[in-house]
C-alpha positions in Angstrom: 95.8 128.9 83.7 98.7 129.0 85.8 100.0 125.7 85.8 100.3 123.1 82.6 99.4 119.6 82.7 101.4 116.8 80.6 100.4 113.9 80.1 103.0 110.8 79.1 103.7 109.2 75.2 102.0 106.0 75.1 99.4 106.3 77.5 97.4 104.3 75.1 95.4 107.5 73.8 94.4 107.8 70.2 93.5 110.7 67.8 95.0 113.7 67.6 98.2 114.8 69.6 98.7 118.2 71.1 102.4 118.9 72.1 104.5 121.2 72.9 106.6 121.8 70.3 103.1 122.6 67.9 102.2 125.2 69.9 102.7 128.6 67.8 105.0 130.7 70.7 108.1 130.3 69.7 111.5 129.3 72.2 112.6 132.5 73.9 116.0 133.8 72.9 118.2 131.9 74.5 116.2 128.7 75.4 116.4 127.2 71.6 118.4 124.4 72.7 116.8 123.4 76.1 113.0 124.1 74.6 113.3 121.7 72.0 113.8 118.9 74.8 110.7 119.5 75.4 108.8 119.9 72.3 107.0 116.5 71.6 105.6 116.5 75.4 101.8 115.8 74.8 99.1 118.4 76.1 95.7 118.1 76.8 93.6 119.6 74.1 92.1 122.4 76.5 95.5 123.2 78.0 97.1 123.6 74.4 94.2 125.7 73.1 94.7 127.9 76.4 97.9 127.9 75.5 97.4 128.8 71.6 96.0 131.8 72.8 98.0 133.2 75.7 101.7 132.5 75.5 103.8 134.4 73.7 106.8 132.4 74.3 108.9 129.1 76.0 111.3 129.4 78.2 113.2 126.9 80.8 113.9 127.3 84.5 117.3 128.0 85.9 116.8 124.8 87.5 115.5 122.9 84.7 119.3 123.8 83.0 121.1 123.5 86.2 119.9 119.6 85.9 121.0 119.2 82.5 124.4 120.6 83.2 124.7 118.3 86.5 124.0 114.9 84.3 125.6 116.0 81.3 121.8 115.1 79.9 122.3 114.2 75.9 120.8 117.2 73.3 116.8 116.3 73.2 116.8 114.6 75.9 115.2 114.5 79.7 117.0 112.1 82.7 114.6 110.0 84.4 113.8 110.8 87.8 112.4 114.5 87.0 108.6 115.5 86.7 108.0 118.1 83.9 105.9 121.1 85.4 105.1 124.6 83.8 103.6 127.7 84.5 102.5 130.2 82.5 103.7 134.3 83.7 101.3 136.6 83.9 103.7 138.1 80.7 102.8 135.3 78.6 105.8 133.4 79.3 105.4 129.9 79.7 108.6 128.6 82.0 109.1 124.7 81.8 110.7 123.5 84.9 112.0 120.1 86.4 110.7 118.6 89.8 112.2 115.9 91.4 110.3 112.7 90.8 111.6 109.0 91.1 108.1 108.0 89.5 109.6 109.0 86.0 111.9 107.5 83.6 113.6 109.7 81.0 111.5 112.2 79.0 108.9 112.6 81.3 107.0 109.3 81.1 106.0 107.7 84.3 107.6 104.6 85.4 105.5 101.1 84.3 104.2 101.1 88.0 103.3 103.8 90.8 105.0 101.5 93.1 109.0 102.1 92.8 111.9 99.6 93.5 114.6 100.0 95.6 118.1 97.9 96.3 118.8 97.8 100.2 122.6 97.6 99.8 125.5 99.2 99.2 127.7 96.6 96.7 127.7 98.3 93.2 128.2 94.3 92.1 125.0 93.5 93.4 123.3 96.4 92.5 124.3 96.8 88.3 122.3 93.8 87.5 118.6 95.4 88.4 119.7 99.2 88.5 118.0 100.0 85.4 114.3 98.8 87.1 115.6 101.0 90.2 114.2 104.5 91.4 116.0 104.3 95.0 118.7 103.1 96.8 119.1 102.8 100.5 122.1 101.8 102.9 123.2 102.5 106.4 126.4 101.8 108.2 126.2 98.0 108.7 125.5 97.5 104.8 128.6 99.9 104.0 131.0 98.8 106.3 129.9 94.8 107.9 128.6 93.7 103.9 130.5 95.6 102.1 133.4 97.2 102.6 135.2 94.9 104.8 133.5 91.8 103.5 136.6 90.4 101.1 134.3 88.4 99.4 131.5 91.3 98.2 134.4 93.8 98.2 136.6 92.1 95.3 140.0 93.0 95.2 139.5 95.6 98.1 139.3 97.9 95.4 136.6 100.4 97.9 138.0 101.5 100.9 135.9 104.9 101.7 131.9 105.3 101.8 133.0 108.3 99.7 134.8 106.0 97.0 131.1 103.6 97.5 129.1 106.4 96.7 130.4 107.3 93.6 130.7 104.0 92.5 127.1 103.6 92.6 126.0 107.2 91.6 127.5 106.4 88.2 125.8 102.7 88.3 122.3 104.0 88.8 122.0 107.4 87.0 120.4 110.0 87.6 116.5 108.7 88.0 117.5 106.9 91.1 117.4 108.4 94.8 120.4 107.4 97.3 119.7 107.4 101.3 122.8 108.0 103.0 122.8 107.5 106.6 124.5 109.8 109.0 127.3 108.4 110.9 126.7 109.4 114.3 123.1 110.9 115.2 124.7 111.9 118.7 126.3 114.5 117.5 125.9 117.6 119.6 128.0 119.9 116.7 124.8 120.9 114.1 127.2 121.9 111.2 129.8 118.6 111.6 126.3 116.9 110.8 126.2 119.7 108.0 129.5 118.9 106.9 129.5 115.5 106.7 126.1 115.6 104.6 127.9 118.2 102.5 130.5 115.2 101.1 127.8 113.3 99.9 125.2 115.9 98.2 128.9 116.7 96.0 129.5 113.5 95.1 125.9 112.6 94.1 124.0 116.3 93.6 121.0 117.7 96.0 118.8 115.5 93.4 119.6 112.1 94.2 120.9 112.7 97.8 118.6 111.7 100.9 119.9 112.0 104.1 119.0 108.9 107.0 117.7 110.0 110.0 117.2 107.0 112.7 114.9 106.9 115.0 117.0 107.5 118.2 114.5 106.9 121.2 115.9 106.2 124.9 119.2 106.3 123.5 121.4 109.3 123.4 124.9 110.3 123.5 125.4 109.4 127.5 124.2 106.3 127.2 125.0 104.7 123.5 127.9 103.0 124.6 125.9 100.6 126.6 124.9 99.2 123.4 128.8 98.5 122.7 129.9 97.2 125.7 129.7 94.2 128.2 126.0 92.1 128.0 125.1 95.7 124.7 121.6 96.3 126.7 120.6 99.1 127.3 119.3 100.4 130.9 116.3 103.0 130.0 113.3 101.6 128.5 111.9 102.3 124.8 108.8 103.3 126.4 110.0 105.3 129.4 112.7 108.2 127.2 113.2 111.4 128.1 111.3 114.1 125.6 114.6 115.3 124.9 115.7 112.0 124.3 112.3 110.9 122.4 112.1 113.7 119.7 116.0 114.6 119.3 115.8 113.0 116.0 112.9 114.9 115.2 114.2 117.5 115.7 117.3 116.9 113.5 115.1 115.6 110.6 113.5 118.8 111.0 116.3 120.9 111.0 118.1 119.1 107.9 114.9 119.8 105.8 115.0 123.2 106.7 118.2 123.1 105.0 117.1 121.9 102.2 117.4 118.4 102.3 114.9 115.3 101.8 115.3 113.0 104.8 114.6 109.6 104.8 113.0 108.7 108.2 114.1 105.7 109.5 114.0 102.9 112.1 110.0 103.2 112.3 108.7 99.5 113.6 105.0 100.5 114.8 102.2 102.4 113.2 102.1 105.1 116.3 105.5 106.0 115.8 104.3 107.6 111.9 101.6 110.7 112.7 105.0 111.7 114.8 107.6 111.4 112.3 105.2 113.3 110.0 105.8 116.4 112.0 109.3 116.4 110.9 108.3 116.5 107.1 110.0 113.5 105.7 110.7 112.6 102.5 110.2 109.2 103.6 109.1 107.4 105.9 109.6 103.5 106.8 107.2 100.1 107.4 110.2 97.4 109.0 108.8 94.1 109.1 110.5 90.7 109.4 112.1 90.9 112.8 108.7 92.4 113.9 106.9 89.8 112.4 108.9 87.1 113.4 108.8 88.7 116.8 105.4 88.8 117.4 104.6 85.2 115.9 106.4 84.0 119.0 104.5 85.7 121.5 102.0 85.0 120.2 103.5 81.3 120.2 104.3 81.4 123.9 100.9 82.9 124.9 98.9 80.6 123.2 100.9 77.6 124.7 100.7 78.9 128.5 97.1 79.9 127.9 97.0 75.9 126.9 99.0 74.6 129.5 99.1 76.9 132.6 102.8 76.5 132.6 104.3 79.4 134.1 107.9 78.4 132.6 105.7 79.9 128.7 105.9 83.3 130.7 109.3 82.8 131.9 110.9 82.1 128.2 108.4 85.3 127.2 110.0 87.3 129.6 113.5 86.2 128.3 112.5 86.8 125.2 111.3 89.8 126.0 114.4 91.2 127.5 116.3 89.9 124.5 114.5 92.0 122.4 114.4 95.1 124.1 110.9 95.0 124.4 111.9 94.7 128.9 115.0 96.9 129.7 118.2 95.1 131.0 116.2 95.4 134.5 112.9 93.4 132.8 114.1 90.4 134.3 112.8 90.5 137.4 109.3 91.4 135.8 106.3 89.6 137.4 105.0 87.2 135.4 101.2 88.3 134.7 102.5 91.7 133.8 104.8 89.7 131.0 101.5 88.0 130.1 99.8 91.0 129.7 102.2 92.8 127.3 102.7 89.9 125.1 98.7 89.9 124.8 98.3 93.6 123.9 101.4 93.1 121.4 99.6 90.6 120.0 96.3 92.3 119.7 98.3 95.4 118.5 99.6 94.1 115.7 96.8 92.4 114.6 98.5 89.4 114.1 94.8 86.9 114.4 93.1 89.1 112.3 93.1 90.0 108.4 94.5 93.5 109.4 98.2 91.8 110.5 97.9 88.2 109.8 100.4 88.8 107.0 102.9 91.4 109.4 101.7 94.8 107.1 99.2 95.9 109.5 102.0 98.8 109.9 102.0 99.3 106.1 98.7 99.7 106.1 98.0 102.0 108.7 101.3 104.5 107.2 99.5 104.4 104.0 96.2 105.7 105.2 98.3 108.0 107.2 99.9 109.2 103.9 96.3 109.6 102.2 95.4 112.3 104.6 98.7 114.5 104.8 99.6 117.3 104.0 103.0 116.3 102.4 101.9 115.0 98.7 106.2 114.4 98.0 106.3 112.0 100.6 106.7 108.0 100.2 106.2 104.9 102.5 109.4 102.6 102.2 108.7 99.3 102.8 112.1 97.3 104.4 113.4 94.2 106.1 111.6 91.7 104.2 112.0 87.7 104.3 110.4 84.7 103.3 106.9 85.7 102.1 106.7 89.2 102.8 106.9 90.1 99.1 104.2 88.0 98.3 101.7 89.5 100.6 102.9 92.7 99.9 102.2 92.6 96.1 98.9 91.6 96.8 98.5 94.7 98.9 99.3 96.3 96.1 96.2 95.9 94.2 94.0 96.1 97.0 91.3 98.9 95.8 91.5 100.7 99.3 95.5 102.0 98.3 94.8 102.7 94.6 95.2 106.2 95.0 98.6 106.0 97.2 100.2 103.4 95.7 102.1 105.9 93.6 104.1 106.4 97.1 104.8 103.0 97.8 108.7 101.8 97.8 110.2 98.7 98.5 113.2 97.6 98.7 115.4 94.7 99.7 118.9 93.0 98.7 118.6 92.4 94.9 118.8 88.8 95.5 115.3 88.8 97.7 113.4 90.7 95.0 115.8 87.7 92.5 113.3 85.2 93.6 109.9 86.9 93.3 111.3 87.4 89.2 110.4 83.7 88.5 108.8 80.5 89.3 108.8 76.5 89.1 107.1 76.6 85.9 109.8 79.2 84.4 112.0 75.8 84.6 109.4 73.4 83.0 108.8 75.0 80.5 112.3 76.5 79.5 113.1 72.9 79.7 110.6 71.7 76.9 111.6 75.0 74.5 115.1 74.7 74.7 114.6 70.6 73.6 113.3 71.4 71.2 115.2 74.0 69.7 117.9 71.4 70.1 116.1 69.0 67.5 115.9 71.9 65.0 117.8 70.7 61.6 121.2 71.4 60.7 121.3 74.7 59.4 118.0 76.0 60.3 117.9 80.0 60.1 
């Protein structure tokens, strides 16, 4: 029996209660004080009569006490955000270790859901008032810097000047059980250990355990060509479909390469299903389902076919190709495209994307696909952010939720949006009504009623 199974407090189970802490090794010397942080973790019976009869002693990892000494944990207790795991020496030894884990609170016991929430920003204003229901946060450059950091209004008093001084801010607000992505400033960079460097700052200021490093998705675009994207009409010349290899798998390669340093990547900029069995490669810790913009997107080519496919009025396929351009679906050059071959890729989008069909009616025919994707990989630590939502997209998406066909991944499901999208999905009209009847009456209660 190599490996010990715990199960979590509460889990509705009655009867008798095997634990740790019953078991009749005693704490190896030493270990007193970290074992009995342990000692009320329930056991199934087989595993605690297995147990009975071959250990001879408990002991905690290096890592286990590395973890307590980086959170300054309180005596007895476990920080949320670890996964309790064991295995038992061939010596009889039975070492108690901590795993990484956002699907646990404190002590071990899963979080109410296998899905986990996330907060896609970067004010610590915005993000104290749901950071307790949090097991991730995620922020790139435009959240730092355009929403918070120079934003006056989010940034009160200008009392944050640094991403640095940001990150520590929030560290402290969300605790240890919660997972920060922090994207790398410039994916261009030629210099490997600048990269390393940089990365280095942050994994100080908020430990290898909560630190997860962004990746984007880099495509046609490298360091010769980026400033098109900064300058003049900001278009870019090459094609998304038409990159170099180099070009294509350079951030591949870099995810690749900052996970053989031991770091958890969070795989970003992913808009279409095909772009996931690729990103796999590069053993993410995450990977990404974007889908407002590519929602909205497609509902208007959609829109535009439809009405030309009505109407035979070739200016539909002249505002498509605009549109097209606009959107960097046509290059700067895809102006000059001819018109049936416009017609043709807005008709394959459509079909892609399943957008007339139950598949992608709803825009998560991507998070769909990733999900089955996940089901058969090889990678059981990584999870399927969902990001970029609007409108209705949470709606649909908790539905998805309970759909039978993802009951088995759903524990690698993460979403996350500004606090004040997920705000509006914590209520409803009849919240109001009826608050409105109780607190009327509570208002005709007598004089001195206790």
């Amino acid at each position: 029996m190599p490996h010990v199974n715990y199960r979590s407090a509460g889990a509705g189970r009655t009867g008798v209660h095997y634990t740790l802490g019953a078991l009749t090794a005693d704490a190896a010397r030493g270990h007193e004080g970290d074992v009995r942080r342990v000692r009320d973790l329930l056991l199934e019976r087989r595993d605690f009569e297995a147990l009975n009869r071959c250990a001879s002693a408990v002991a905690v990892t290096d890592r286990f006490r590395d973890v307590i000494r980086t959170f300054a944990v309180p005596e007895g207790e476990i920080p949320a955000g670890f996964r309790i795991e064991s295995s038992l020496e061939p010596d009889g030894l039975l070492s108690v270790d901590l795993v990484r884990d956002i699907g646990f609170d404190g002590n071990g016991v899963r979080r109410p859901t296998g899905v986990v929430y996330s907060a896609d920003s970067a004010n610590p204003y915005e993000v104290a008032p749901v950071a307790g229901l949090l097991g991730n946060l995620t922020c790139n450059p435009g959240i730092v810097y355009d929403l918070f950091i120079n934003n006056p209004e989010a940034n009160v008093g200008r009392k944050f000047h640094t991403l640095e001084e940001v990150m520590t801010e929030l560290g402290d607000v969300l605790g240890p059980g919660c997972d920060v992505s922090v994207e790398i400033e410039n994916p261009f960079e030629p210099d490997f250990d600048k990269i390393l460097d940089e990365i280095a700052v942050y994994r100080e200021i908020l430990s290898p355990y909560r630190l997860v490093v962004k990746v984007p998705h880099t495509g046609p675009v490298n360091a010769g060509n980026v400033h098109e994207l900064m300058s003049g009409d900001r278009k870019l010349g090459a094609h998304y479909a038409s990159p170099s290899t180099q070009d294509a798998f350079r951030s591949h390669t870099l995810a690749l390469a900052l996970r053989e340093h031991g770091y958890r990547v969070n795989y970003t900029l992913m808009f279409e299903p095909y772009q996931s069995a690729l990103a796999l490669q590069a053993k993410p810790y995450f990977i990404n389902s974007f889908i407002r913009h590519r929602l909205s997107q497609a509902r208007h080519v959609r829109d535009l076919v439809a009405s030309y496919r009505a109407t035979r009025d070739r200016s539909r396929l002249e505002q498509l190709r605009t549109f097209l351009v606009d959107t960097d679906h046509l290059s700067a050059s895809g102006g000059d495209r001819e018109l049936i071959d416009v017609l043709h890729y807005g008709e394959d989008l459509v079909s892609y994307r399943h957008l007339n069909d139950a598949e992608g009616w709803d825009g998560l025919d991507a998070v769909r696909h990733n999900l089955r994707l996940l089901k058969q990989s090889h990678l059981p630590d990584t999870r399927l952010i969902v990001c970029s939502m609007e409108g209705a997209n949470y709606r649909d998406l908790d539905k998805l939720m309970t759909d039978p066909e993802f009951a088995d991944v759903v524990d690698r499901l993460v979403i996350t949006a500004e606090p004040e999208y997920l705000a509006r999905f914590a209520s409803a009209n009849q919240v109001v009504s009826y608050q409105r009847r109780f607190m009327n009456a509570a208002a005709t209660a007598p004089v001195g009623h206790d």
